[in-house]
C-alpha positions in Angstrom: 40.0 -152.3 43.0 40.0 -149.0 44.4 37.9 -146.4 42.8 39.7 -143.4 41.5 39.9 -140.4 43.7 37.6 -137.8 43.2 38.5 -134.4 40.9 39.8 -131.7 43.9 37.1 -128.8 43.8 38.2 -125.3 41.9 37.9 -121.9 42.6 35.3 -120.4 40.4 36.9 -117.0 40.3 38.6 -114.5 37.7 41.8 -113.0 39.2 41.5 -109.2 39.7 44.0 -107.7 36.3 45.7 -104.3 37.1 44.9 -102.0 34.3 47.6 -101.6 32.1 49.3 -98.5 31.4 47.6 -96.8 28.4 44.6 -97.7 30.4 45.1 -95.7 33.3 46.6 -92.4 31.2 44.0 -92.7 28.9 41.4 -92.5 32.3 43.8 -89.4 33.5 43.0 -87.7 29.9 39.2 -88.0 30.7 39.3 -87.3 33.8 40.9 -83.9 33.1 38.9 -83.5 29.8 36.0 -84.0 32.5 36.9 -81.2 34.5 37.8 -79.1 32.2 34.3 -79.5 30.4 32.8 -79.1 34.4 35.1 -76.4 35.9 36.7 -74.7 32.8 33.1 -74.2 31.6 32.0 -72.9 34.9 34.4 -70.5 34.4 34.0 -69.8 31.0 30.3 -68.6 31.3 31.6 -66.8 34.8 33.9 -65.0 32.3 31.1 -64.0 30.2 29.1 -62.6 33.2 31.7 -60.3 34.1 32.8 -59.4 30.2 29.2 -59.9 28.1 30.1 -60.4 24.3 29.4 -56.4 24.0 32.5 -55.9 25.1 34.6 -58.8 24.8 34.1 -60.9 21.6 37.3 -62.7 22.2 36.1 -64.3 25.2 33.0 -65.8 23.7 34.8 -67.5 20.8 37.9 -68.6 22.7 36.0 -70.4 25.1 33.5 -71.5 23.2 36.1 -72.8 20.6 38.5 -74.3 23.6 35.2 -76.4 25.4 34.5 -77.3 21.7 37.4 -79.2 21.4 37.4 -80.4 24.7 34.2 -82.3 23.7 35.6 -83.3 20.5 38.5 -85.1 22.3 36.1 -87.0 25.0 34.1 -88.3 22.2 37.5 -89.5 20.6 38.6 -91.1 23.7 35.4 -92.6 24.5 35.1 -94.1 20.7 38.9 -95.7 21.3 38.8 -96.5 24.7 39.6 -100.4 26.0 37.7 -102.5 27.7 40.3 -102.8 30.2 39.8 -99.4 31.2 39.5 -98.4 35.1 35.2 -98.2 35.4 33.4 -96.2 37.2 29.6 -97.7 38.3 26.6 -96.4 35.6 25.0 -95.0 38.6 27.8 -92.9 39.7 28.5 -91.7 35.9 24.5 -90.9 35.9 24.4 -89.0 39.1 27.9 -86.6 37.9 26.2 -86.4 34.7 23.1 -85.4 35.8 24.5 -82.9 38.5 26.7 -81.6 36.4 24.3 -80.6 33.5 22.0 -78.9 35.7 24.9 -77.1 37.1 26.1 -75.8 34.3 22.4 -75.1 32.5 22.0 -73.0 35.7 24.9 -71.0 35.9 24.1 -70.1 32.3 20.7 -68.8 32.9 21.6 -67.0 35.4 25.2 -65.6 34.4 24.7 -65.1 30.3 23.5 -62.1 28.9 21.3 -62.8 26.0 22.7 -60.4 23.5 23.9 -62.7 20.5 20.0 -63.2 19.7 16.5 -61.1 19.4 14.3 -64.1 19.1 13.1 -64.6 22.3 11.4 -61.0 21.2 8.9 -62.3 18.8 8.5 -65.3 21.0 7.3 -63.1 23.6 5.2 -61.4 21.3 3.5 -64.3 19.9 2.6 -65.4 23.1 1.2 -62.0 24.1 -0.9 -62.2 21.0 -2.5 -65.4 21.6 -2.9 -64.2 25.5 -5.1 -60.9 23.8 -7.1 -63.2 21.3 -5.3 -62.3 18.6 -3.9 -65.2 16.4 -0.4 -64.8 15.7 -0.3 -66.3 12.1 -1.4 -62.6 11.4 1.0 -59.3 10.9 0.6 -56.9 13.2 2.3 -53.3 13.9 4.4 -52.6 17.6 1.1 -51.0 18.5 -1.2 -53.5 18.5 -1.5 -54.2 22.6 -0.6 -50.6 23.4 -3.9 -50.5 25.2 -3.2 -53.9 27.0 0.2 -52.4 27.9 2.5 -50.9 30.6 4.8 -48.3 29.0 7.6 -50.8 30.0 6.1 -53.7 27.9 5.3 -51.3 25.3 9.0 -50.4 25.2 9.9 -54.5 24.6 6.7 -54.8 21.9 9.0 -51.9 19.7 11.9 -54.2 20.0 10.6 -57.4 18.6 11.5 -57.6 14.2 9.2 -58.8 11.2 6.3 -57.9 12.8 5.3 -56.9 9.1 5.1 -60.5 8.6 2.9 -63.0 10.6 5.0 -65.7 13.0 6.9 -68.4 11.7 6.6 -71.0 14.4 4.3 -73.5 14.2 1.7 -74.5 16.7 3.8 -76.2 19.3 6.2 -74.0 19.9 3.3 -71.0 20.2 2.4 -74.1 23.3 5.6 -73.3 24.6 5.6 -69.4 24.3 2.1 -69.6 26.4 3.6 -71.7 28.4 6.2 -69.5 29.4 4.2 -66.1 29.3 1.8 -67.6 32.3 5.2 -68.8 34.7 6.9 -65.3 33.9 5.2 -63.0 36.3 5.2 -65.8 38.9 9.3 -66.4 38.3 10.0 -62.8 37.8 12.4 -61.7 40.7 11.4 -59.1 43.2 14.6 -56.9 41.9 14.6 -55.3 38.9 17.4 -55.0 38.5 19.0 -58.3 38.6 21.1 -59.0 36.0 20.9 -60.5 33.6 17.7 -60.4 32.5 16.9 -57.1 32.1 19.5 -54.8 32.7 20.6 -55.5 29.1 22.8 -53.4 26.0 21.8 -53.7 23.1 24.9 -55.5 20.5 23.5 -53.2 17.7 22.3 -50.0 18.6 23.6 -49.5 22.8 20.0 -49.1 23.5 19.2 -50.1 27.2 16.7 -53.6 27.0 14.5 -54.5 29.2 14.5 -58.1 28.0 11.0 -59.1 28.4 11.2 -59.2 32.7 8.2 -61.0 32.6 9.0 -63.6 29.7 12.9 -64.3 29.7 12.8 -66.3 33.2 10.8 -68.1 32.7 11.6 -69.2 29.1 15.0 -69.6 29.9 14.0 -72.3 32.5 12.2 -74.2 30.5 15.1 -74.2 27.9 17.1 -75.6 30.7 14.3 -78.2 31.8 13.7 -79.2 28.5 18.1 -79.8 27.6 17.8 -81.7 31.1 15.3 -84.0 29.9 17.0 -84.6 26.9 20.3 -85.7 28.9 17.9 -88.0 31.3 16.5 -89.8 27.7 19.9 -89.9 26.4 21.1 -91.5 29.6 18.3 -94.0 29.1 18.9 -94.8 25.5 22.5 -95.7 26.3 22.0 -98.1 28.8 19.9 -99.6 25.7 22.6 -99.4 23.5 25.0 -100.6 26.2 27.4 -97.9 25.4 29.0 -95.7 27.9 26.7 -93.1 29.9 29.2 -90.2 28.9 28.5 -89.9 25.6 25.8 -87.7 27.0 28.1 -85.3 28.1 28.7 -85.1 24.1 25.5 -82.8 24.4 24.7 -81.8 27.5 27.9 -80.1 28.6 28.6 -79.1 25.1 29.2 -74.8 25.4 27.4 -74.6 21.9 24.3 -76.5 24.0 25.0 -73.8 27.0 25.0 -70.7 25.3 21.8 -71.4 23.1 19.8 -73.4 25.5 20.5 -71.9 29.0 21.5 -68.5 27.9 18.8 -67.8 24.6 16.0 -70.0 25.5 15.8 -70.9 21.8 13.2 -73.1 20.6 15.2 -75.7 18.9 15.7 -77.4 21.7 12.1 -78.2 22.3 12.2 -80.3 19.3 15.7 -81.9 19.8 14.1 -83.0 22.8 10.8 -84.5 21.0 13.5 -85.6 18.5 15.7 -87.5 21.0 12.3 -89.0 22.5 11.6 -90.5 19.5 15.0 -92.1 18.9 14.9 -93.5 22.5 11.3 -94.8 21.8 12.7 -96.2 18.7 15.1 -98.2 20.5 12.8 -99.6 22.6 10.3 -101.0 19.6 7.8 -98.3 20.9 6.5 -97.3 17.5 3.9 -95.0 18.1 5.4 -93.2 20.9 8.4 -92.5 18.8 5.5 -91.2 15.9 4.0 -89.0 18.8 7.2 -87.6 20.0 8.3 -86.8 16.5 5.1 -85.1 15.4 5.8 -82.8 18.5 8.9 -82.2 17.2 7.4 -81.5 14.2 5.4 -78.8 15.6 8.4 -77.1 17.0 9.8 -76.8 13.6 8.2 -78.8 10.4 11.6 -80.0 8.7 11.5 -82.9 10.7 8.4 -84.2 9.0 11.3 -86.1 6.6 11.6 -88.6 9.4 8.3 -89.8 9.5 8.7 -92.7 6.9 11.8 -94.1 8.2 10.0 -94.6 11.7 7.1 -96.7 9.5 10.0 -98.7 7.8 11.8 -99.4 10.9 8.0 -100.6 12.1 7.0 -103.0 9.1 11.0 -104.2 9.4 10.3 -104.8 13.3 7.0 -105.7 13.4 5.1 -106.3 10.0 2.9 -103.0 11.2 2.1 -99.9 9.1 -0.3 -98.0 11.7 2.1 -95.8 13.5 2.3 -94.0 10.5 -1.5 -93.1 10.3 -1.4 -92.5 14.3 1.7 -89.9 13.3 -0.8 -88.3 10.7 -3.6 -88.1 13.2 -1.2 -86.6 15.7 0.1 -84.1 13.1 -2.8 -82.8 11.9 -4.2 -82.1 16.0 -1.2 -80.3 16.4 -1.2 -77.9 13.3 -5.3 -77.5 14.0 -4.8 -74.2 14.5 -3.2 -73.6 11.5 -6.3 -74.9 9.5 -8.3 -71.9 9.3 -7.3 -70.4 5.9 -6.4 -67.1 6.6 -3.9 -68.3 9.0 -1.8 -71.0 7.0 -1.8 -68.9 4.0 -0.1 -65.7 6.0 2.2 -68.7 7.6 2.9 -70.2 4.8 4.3 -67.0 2.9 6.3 -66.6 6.2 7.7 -69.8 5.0 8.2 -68.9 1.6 9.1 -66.0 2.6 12.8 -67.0 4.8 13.4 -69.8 2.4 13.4 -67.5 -0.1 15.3 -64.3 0.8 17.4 -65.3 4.4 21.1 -65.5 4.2 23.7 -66.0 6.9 26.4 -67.9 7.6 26.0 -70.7 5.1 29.0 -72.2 3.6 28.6 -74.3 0.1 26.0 -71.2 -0.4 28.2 -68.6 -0.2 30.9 -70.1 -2.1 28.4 -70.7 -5.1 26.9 -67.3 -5.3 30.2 -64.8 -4.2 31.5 -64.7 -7.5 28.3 -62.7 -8.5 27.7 -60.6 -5.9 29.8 -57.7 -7.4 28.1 -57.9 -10.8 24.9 -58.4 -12.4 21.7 -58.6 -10.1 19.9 -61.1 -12.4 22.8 -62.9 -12.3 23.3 -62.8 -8.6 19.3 -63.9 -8.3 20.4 -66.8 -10.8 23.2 -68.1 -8.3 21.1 -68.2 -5.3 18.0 -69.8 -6.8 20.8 -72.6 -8.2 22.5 -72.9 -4.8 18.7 -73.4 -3.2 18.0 -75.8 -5.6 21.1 -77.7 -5.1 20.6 -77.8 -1.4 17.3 -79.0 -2.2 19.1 -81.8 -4.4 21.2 -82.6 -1.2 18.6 -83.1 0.7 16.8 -85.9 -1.5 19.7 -87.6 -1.8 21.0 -88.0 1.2 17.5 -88.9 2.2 17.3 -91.6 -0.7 21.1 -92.8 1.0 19.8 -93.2 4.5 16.9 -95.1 3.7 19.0 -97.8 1.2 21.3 -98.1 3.9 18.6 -98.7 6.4 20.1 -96.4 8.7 18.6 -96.7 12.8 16.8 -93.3 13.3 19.8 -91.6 14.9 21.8 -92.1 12.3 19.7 -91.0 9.6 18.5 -87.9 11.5 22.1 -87.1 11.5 23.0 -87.1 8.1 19.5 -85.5 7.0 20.3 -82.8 9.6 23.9 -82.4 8.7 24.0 -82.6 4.9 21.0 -80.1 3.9 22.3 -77.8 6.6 25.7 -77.5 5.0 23.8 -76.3 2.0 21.7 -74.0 3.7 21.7 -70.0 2.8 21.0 -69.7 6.9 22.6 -71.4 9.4 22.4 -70.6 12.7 24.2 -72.1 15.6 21.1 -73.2 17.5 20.0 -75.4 14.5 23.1 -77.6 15.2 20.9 -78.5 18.4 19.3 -81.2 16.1 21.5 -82.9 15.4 23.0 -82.4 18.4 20.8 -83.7 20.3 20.9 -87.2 18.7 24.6 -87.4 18.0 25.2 -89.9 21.4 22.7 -92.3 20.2 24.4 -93.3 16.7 25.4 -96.4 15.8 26.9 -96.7 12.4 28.1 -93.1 12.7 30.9 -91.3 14.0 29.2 -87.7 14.2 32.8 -86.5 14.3 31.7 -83.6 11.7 28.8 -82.1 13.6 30.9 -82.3 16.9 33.3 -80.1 14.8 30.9 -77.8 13.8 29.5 -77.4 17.4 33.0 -76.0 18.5 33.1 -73.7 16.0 29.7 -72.3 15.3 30.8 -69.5 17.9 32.6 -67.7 15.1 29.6 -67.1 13.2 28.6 -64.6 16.0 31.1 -62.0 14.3 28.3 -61.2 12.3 26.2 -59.2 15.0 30.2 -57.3 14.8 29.9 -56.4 11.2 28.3 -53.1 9.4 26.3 -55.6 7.1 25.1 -59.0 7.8 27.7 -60.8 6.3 30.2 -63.0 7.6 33.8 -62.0 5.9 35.2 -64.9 4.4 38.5 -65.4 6.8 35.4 -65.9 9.8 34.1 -68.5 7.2 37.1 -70.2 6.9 37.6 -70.5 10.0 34.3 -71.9 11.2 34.1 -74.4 8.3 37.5 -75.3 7.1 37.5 -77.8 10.5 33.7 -78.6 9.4 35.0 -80.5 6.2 37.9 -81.4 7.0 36.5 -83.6 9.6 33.5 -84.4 6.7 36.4 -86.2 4.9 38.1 -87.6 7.2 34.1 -88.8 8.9 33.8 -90.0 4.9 37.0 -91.8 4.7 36.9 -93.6 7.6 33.4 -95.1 6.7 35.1 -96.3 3.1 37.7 -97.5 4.6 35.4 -99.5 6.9 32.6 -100.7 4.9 31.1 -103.7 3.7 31.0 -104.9 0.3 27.1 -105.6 1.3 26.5 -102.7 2.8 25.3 -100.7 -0.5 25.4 -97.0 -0.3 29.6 -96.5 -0.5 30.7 -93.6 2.3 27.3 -94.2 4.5 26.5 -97.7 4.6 29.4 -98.4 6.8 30.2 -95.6 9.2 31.6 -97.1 12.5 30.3 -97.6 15.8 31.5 -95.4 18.3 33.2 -97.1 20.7 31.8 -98.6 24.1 33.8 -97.7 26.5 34.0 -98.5 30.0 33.7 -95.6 31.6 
């Protein structure tokens, strides 16, 4: 009997599938959201060179508003996107990404007027301060360093505001004031004259600044530095997650990321950085690198303190371990050393007390709670505000409370503690969207579709420096937050619609995933 013939061998191979159609046009819509986010905001900031916001208001908030929603449709592309999708390699998405950021970061340094903020005043002060050997948790009058001064410096010491009251930034951003101070004569060009930096006008009084020629350089570069990093750890985290490299762009291209990074130098986005850090570090089980890395953010601005005990419960959930949140207490309390003299905290801490207390500008459930008063009685008036603090206050526990019974990842519950208590705020400012911001690519249960709202049109809040007193009227406030909540709902929605009846927690526990695309 003949044995039976032996099986023929087969081709171990998957046949190449042309991508269908709404694969390829959706690939054509990125691409040109792509270069419209690359080249459009190229141009956009060129634009601004050539206009400044002094002169042309319309030209800040229609392009900041336009690359707004640019950004706003990529991360709605990217969150729909098929898998059949035409790729492009990680590497190659890293290396556009990457060139493209710092491409943008420095045509902003060098092409944006900073005239929509005075802070990098009192930074410059602060560090001047601490260069004398004077502490800056002290008040002080414009003529402090008039003996340590050129008549030019002197001129920019005049300009810096609340020097009645001591500093409000905490120890590690004073790091970063130094920091810059010692780099600005060494980065300071040859040309005086070279604009921007200081061949400034004032928005408020037409006065010719001198913006700090030996500060603002250098400051300014590592603002850009620091947003650079930030788009390097968010690249990293991704690859973690296995989602998409572009959701970077989310941040790092993002005009609202530009203008306050680049072009103001502010602060925040030290600590979105230390922020980000952490959440990467948290998604890669490193526990007390993520404590570190928060307590630095910390130390740019203490709100972020909040996070600290959703790091340890991630830990004991992970790993049964309770000590990085002693080894974030030790780190904490090395940072704010120099706050521990008495003398100093107290002055900071009525500093504190002091802007939570009286600040106002641009908030939105704020204003709506205390306008009905502001026409009549003053006790009244002081009634509404105290309530409206208090209920922001309220906001902020409980969303809190929410993130941690949905056991939220890190991102995700920065996010909502970020986003809630900052739609309650009396002040908000569009740099403090960096925040949350900076975080936004790394959720998980989240679609961050409200903050990315936000982010496209916190540019209208700058009609305030336009105003003869420092409040927004209420068609600018419709306008900036109308799309805010709208997109709340529909964020809100969404997550009902998707959650899961074990979830707990209703409209947070089940927020979806943004989607991995293939780009």
């Amino acid at each position: 009997m003949n044995p039976a013939p032996e099986p023929l061998p087969t081709l171990d191979y998957q046949p190449r599938v042309a991508p269908s159609r709404p694969a390829i046009v959706r690939f054509v819509v990125w691409t040109i959201l792509i270069a419209i986010l690359l080249g459009g905001g190229t141009a956009w900031i060129a634009m601004l060179f050539r206009s400044g916001y002094s002169r042309s208001g319309l030209t800040l908030f229609a392009g900041w508003t336009l690359l707004g929603v640019a950004v706003v449709a990529l991360a709605g592309l990217l969150a729909t996107t098929p898998r059949d999708a035409i790729k492009l390699s990680r590497t190659a998405s890293v290396v556009i990404i990457l060139a493209g950021t710092a491409l943008l970061h420095a045509a902003a340094m060098f092409m944006i007027s900073p005239e929509l903020s005075q802070d990098a005043f009192r930074y410059r002060f602060d560090a001047r301060l601490a260069a004398a050997g004077l502490s800056p948790y002290q008040p002080y009058d414009t003529d402090v360093l008039a003996g340590l001064s050129t008549p030019s410096e002197a001129a920019i010491d005049r300009l810096t505001q609340h020097l009645g009251t001591a500093t409000i930034y905490p120890p590690a951003a004073q790091w970063v004031f130094r920091a810059a101070h010692i780099a600005g004569p060494t980065l300071r060009p040859a040309v005086s004259t070279w604009y921007p930096i200081d061949t400034l006008v004032s928005w408020s009084d037409g006065i010719p600044r001198r913006h700090a020629v030996t500060f603002s350089p250098a400051m300014r570069l590592l603002a850009s530095v620091a947003s650079i990093i930030t788009a390097g750890l968010l690249l990293a985290g991704l690859s973690t997650l296995g989602k998409s490299p572009w959701y970077a762009v989310l941040f790092a291209w993002n005009p609202l990321t530009l203008i306050e990074v680049s072009g103001h130098s502010h602060i925040d986005i030290f600590g979105a950085m230390c922020l980000a850090a952490a959440a990467f570090c948290t998604l890669r089980g490193q526990w007390r690198l993520a404590m570190f890395a928060l307590a630095l953010a910390t130390g740019i601005k203490p709100h972020t303190i909040v996070l600290a005990p959703l790091i340890a419960i991630a830990a004991w959930r992970a790993a049964k371990a309770w000590s990085p949140l002693p080894f974030f207490a030790i780190a904490l309390l090395l940072i704010y050393a120099p706050l521990l003299s008495l003398p100093n905290f107290v002055r900071w801490s009525e500093t504190v007390q002091l802007y939570a207390a009286s600040w106002e500008a641009n908030g939105s459930i704020y204003y709506l709670l205390t306008v009905p008063f502001r026409n009549g009685d003053g006790q009244m008036l002081e009634t509404a505000k105290l309530t409206a603090r208090l209920i922001g206050a309220l906001g902020f526990f409980a969303t809190l409370y929410a993130v941690i019974r949905a056991r939220m990842p890190l991102a995700d519950a920065a996010y909502w503690v970020t986003l809630i208590p900052l739609l309650l705020a009396p002040v908000v400012y569009p740099w403090y969207l960096l925040w949350g911001l900076a975080i936004v690519p790394f959720l998980q249960r989240t679609g961050g579709w409200t903050l990315l709202v936000w982010c496209a049109t916190a540019g209208l809040s700058y009609q305030l420096l336009r105003e003869p007193v420092w409040t927004l009227p209420p068609a600018w406030l419709a306008m900036e937050y109308v799309p805010v909540y709208l997109a709340l709902v529909l964020e809100i929605a969404i997550a009902i619609s998707t959650s899961r009846p074990a979830g707990g927690c209703g409209a947070l526990a089940g927020l979806p995933v943004m989607g991995q695309s293939s780009y």
